[in-house]
Biopython code that builds the backbone (N, CA, C, O; Angstrom):
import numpy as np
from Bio.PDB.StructureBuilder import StructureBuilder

atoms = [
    (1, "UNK", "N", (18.721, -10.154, 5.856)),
    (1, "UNK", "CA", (17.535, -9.471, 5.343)),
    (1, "UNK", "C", (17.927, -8.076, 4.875)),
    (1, "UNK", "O", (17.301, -7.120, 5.334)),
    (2, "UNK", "N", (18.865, -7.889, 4.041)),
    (2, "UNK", "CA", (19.807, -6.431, 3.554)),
    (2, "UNK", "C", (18.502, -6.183, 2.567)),
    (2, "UNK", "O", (18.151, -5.023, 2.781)),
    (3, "UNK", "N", (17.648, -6.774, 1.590)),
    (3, "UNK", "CA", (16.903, -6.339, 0.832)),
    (3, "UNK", "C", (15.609, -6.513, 0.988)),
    (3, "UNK", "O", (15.051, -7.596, 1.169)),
    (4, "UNK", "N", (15.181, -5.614, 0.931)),
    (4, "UNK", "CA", (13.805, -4.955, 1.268)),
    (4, "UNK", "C", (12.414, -4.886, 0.143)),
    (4, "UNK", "O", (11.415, -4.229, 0.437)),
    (5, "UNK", "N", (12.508, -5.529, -0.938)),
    (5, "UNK", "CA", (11.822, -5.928, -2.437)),
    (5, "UNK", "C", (10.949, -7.318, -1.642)),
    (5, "UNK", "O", (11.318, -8.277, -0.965)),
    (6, "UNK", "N", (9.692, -6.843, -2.119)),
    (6, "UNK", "CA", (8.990, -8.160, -1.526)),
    (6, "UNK", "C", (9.382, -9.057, -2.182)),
    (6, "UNK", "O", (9.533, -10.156, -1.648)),
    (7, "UNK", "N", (9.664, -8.869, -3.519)),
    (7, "UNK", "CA", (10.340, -10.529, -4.134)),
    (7, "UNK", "C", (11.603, -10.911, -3.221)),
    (7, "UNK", "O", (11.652, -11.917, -2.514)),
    (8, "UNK", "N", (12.631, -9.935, -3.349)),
    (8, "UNK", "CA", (13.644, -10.650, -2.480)),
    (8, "UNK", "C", (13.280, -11.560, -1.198)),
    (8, "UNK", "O", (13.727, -12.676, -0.933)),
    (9, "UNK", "N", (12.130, -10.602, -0.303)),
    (9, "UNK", "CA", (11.732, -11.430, 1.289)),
    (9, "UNK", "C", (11.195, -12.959, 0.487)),
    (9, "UNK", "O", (11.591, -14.068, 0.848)),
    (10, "UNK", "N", (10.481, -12.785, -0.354)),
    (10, "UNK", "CA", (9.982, -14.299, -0.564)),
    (10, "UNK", "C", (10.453, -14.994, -0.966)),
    (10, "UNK", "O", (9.984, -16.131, -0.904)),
    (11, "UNK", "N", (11.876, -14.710, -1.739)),
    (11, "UNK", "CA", (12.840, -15.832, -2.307)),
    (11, "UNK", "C", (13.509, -16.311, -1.584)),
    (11, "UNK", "O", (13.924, -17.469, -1.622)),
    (12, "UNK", "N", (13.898, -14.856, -0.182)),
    (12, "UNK", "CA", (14.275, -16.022, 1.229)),
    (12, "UNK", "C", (13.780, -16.407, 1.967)),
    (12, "UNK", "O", (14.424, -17.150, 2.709)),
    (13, "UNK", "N", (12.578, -16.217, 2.217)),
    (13, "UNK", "CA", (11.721, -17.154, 2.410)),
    (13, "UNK", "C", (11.207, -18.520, 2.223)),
    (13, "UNK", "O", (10.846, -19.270, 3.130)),
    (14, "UNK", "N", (11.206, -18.749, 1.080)),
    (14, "UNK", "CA", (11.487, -20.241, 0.018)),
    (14, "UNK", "C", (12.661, -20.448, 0.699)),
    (14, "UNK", "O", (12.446, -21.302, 1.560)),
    (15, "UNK", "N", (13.699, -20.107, 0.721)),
    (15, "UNK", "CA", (14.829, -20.825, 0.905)),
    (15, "UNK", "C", (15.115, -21.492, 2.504)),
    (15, "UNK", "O", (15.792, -22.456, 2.864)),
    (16, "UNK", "N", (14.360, -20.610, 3.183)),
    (16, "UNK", "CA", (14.031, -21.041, 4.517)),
    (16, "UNK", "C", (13.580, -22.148, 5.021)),
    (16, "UNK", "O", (14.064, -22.808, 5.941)),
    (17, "UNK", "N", (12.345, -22.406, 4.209)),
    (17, "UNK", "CA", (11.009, -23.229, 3.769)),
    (17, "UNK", "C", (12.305, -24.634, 3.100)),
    (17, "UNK", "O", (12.969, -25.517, 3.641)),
    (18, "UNK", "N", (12.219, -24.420, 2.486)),
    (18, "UNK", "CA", (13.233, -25.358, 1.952)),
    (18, "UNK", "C", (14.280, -26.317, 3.079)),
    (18, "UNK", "O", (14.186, -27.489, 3.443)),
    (19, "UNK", "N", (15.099, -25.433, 3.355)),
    (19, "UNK", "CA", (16.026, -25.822, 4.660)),
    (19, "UNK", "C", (15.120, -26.456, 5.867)),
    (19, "UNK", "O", (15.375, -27.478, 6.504)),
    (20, "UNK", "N", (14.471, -25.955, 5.953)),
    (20, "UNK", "CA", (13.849, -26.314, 7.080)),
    (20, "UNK", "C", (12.971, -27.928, 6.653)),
    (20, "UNK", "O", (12.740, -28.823, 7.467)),
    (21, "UNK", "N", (12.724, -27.938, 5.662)),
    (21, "UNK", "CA", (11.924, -28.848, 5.096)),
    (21, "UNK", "C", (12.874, -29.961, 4.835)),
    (21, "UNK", "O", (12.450, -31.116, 4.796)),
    (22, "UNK", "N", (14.060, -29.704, 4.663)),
    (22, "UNK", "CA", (14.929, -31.034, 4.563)),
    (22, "UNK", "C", (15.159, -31.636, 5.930)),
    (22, "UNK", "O", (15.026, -32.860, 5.925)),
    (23, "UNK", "N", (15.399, -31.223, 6.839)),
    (23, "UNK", "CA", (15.707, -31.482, 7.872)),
    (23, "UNK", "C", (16.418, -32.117, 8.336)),
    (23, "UNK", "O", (16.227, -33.108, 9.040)),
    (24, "UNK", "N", (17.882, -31.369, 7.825)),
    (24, "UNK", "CA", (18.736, -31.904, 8.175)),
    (24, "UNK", "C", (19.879, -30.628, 9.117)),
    (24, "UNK", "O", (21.102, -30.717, 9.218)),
    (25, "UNK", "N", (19.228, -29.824, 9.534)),
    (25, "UNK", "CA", (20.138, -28.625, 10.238)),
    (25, "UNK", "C", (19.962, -28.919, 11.931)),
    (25, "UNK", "O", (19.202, -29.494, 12.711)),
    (26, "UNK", "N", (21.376, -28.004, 11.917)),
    (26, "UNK", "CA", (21.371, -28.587, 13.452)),
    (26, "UNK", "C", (19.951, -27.537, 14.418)),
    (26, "UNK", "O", (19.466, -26.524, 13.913)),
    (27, "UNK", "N", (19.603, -27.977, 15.546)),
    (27, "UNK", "CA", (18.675, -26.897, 16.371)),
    (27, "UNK", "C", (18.785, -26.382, 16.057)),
    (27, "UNK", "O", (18.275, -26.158, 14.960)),
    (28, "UNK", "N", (20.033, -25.140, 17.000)),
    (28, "UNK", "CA", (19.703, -23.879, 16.974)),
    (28, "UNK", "C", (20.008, -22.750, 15.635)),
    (28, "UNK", "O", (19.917, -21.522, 15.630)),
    (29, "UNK", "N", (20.447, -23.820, 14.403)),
    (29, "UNK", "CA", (20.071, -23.041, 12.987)),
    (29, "UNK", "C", (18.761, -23.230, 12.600)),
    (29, "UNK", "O", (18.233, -22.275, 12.030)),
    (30, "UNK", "N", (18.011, -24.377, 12.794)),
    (30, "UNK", "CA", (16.495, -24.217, 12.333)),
    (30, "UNK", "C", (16.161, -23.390, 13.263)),
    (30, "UNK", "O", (15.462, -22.422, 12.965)),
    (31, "UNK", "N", (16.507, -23.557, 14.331)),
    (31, "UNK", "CA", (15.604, -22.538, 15.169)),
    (31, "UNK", "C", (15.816, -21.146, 14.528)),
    (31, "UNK", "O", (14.896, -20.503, 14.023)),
    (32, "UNK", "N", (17.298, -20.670, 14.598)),
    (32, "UNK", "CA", (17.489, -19.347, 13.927)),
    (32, "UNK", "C", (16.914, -19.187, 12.838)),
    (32, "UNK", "O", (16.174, -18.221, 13.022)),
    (33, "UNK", "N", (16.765, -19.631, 11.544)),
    (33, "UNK", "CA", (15.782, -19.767, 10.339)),
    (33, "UNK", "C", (14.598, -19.870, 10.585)),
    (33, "UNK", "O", (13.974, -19.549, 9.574)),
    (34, "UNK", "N", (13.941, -20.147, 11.388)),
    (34, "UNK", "CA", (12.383, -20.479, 11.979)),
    (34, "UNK", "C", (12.235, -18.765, 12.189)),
    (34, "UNK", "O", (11.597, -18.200, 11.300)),
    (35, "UNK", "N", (12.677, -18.067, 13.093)),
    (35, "UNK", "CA", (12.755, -16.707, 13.667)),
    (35, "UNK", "C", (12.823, -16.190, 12.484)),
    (35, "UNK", "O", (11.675, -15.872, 12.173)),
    (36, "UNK", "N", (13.876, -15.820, 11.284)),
    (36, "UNK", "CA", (14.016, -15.318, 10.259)),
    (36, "UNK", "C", (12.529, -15.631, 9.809)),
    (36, "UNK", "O", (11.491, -15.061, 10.145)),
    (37, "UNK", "N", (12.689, -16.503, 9.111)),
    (37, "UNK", "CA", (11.139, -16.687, 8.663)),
    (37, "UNK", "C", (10.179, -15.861, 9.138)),
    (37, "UNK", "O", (9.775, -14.955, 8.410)),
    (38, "UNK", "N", (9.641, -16.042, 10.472)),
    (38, "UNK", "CA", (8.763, -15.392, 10.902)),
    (38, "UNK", "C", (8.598, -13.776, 10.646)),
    (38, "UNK", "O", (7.552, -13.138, 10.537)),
    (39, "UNK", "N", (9.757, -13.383, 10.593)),
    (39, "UNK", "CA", (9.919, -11.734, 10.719)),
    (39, "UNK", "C", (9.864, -11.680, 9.050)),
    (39, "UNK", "O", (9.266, -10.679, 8.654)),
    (40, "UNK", "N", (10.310, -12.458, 8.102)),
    (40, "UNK", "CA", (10.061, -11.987, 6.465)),
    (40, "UNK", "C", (8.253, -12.565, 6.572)),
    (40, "UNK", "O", (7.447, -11.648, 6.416)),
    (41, "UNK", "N", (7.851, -13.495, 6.735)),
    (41, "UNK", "CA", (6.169, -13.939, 6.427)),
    (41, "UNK", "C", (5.541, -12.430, 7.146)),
    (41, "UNK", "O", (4.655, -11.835, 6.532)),
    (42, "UNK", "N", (5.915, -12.029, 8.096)),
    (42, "UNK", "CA", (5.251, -10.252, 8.550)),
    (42, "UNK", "C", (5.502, -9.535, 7.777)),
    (42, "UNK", "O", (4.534, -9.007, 7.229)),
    (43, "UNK", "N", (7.208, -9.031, 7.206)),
    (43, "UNK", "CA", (7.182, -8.083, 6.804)),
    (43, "UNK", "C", (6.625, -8.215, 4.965)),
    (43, "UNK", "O", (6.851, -7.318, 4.153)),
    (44, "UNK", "N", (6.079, -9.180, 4.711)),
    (44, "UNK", "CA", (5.929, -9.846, 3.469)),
    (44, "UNK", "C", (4.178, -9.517, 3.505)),
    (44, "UNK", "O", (3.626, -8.952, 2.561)),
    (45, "UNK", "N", (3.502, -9.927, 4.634)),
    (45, "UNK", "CA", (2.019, -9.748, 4.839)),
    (45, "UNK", "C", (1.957, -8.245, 4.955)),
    (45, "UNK", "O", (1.093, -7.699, 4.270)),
    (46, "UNK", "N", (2.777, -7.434, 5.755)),
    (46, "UNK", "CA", (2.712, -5.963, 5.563)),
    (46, "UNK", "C", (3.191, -5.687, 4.051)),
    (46, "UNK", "O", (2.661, -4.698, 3.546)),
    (47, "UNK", "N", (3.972, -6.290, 3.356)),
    (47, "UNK", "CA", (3.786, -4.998, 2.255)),
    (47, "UNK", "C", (2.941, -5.398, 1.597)),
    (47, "UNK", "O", (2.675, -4.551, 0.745)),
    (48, "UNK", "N", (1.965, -6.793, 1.458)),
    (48, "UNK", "CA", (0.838, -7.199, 1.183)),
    (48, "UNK", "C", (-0.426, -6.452, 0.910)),
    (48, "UNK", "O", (-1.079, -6.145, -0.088)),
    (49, "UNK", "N", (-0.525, -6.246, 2.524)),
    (49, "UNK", "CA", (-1.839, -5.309, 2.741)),
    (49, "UNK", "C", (-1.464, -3.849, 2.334)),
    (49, "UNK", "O", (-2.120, -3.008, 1.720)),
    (50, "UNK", "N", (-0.216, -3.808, 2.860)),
    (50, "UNK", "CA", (-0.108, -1.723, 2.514)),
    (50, "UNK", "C", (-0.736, -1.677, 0.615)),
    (50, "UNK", "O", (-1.756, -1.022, 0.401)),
    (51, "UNK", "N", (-0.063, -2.372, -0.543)),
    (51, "UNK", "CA", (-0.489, -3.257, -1.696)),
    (51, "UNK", "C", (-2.159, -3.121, -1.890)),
    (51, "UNK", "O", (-2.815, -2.307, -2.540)),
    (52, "UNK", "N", (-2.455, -3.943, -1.288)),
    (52, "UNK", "CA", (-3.507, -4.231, -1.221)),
    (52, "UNK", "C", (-4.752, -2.385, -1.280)),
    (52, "UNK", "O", (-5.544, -1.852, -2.057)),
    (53, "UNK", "N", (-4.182, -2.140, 0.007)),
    (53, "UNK", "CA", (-5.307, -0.307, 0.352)),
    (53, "UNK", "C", (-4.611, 0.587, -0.804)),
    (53, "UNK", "O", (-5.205, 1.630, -1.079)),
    (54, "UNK", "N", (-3.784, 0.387, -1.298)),
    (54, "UNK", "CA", (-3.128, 1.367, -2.370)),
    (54, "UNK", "C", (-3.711, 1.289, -3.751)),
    (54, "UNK", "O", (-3.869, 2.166, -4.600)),
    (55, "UNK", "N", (-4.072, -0.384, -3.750)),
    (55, "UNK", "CA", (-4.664, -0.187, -5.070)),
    (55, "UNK", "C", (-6.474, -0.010, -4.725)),
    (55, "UNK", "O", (-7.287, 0.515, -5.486)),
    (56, "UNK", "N", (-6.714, -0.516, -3.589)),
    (56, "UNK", "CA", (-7.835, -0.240, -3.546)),
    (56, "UNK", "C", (-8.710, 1.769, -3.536)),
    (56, "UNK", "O", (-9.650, 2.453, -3.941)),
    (57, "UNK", "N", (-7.439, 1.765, -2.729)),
    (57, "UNK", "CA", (-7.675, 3.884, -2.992)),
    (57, "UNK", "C", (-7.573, 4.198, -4.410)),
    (57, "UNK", "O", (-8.440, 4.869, -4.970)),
    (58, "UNK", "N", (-6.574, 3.752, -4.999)),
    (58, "UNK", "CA", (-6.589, 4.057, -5.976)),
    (58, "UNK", "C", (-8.198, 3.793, -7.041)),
    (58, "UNK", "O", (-8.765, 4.618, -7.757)),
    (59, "UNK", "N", (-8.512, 2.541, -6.807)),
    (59, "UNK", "CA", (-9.866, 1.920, -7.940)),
    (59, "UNK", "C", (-10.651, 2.854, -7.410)),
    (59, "UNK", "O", (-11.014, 3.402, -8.451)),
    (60, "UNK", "N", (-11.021, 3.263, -6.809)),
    (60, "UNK", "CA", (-12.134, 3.946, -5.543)),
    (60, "UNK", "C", (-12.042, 5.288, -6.359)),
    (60, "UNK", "O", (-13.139, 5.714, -6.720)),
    (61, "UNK", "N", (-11.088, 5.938, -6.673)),
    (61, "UNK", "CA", (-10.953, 7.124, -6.719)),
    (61, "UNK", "C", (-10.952, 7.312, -8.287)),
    (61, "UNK", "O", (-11.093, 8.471, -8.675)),
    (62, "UNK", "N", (-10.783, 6.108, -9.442)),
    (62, "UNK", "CA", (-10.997, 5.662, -10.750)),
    (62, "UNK", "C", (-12.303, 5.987, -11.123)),
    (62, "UNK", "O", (-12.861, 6.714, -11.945)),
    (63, "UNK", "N", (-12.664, 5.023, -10.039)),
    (63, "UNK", "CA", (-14.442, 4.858, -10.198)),
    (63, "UNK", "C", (-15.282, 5.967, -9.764)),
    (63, "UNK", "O", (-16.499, 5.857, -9.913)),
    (64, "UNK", "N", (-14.703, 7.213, -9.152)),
    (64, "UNK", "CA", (-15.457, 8.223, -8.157)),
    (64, "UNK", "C", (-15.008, 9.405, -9.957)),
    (64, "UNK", "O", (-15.910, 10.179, -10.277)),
    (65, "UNK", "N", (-14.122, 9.399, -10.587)),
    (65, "UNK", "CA", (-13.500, 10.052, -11.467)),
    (65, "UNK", "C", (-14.440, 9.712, -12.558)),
    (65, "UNK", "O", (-14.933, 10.573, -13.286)),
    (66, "UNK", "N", (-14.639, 8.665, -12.646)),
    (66, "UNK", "CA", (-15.259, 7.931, -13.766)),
    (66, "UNK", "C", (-17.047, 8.618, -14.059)),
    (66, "UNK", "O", (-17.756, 9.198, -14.880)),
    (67, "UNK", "N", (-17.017, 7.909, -12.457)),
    (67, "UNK", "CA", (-18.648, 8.474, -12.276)),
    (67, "UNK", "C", (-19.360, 9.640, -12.933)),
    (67, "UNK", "O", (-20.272, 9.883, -13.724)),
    (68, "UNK", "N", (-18.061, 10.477, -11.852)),
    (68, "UNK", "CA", (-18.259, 12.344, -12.288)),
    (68, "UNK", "C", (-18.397, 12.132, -13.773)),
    (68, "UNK", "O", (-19.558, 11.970, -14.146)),
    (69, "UNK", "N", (-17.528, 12.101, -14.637)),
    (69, "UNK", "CA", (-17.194, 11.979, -15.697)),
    (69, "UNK", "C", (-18.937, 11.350, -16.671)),
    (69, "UNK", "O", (-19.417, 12.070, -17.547)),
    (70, "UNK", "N", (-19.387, 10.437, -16.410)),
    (70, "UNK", "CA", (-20.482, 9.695, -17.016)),
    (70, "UNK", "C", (-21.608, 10.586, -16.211)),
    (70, "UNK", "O", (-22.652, 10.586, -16.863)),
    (71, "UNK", "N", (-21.711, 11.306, -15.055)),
    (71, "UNK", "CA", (-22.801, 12.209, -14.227)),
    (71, "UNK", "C", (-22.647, 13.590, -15.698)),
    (71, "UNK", "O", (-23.605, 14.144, -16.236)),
    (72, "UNK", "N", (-21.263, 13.803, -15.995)),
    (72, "UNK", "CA", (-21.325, 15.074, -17.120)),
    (72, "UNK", "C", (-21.933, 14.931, -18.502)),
    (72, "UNK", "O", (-22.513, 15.707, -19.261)),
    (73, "UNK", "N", (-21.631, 13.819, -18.542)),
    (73, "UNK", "CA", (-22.214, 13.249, -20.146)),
    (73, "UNK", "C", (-21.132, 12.967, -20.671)),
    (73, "UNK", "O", (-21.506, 12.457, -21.728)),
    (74, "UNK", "N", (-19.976, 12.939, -20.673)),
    (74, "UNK", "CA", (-18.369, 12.801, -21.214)),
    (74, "UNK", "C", (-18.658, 11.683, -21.389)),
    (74, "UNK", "O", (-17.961, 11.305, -22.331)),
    (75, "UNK", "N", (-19.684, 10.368, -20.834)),
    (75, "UNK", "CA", (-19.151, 8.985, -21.016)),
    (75, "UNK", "C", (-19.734, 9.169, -22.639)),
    (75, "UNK", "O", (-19.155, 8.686, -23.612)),
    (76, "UNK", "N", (-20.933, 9.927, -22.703)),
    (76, "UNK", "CA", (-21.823, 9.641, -24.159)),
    (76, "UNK", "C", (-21.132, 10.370, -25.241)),
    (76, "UNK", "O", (-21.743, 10.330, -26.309)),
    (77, "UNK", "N", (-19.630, 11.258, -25.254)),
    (77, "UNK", "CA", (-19.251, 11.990, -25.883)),
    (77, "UNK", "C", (-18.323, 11.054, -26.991)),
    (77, "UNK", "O", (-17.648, 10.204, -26.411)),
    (78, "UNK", "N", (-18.139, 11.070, -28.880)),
    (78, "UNK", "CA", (-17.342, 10.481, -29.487)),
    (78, "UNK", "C", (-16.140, 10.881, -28.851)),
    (78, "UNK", "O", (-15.812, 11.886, -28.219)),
    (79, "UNK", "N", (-15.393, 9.512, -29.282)),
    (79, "UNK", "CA", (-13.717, 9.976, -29.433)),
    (79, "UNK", "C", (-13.531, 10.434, -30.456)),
    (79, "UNK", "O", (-13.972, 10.206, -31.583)),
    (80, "UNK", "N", (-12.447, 11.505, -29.815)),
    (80, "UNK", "CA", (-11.677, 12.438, -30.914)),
    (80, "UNK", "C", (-10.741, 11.941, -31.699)),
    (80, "UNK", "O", (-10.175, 12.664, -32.519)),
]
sb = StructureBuilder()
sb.init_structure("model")
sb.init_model(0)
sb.init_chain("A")
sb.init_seg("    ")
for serial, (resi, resn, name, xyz) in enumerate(atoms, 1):
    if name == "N":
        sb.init_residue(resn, " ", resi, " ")
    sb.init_atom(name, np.array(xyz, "f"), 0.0, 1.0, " ", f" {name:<3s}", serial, name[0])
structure = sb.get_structure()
């Protein structure tokens, strides 16, 4: 797990998913891949949600900008 790019966690992830899905590994490598897994599907749901409140602060603060903006009359103003 050297890379830290949510695409990277999910491409090894798939590959996990995969292995595991053939089923042909011995125990204690599915088991070890089972564990891996688990710790990328977390750190994959965390950068999810962090994602997730970032863009939501962000729209929030669009729309609070916006508002002001249409409260001044700027929305009714031509473009220049």
């Amino acid at each position: 797990m050297a890379k830290n790019t949510f695409e990277d966690r999910l491409a090894r992830l798939k590959e996990i998913v995969e292995g595991l899905e053939r089923g042909d590994l011995p125990l204690e490598e599915g088991v070890s891949l089972y564990k891996e897994g688990l710790k990328l599907a977390k750190a994959c749901g965390k950068q999810l949600e962090s994602a997730r409140h970032e863009v939501k602060v962000v729209s929030e603060g669009l729309l609070k900008e916006f508002d002001a903006l249409e409260a001044l009359g700027a929305g009714d103003a031509d473009d220049d």
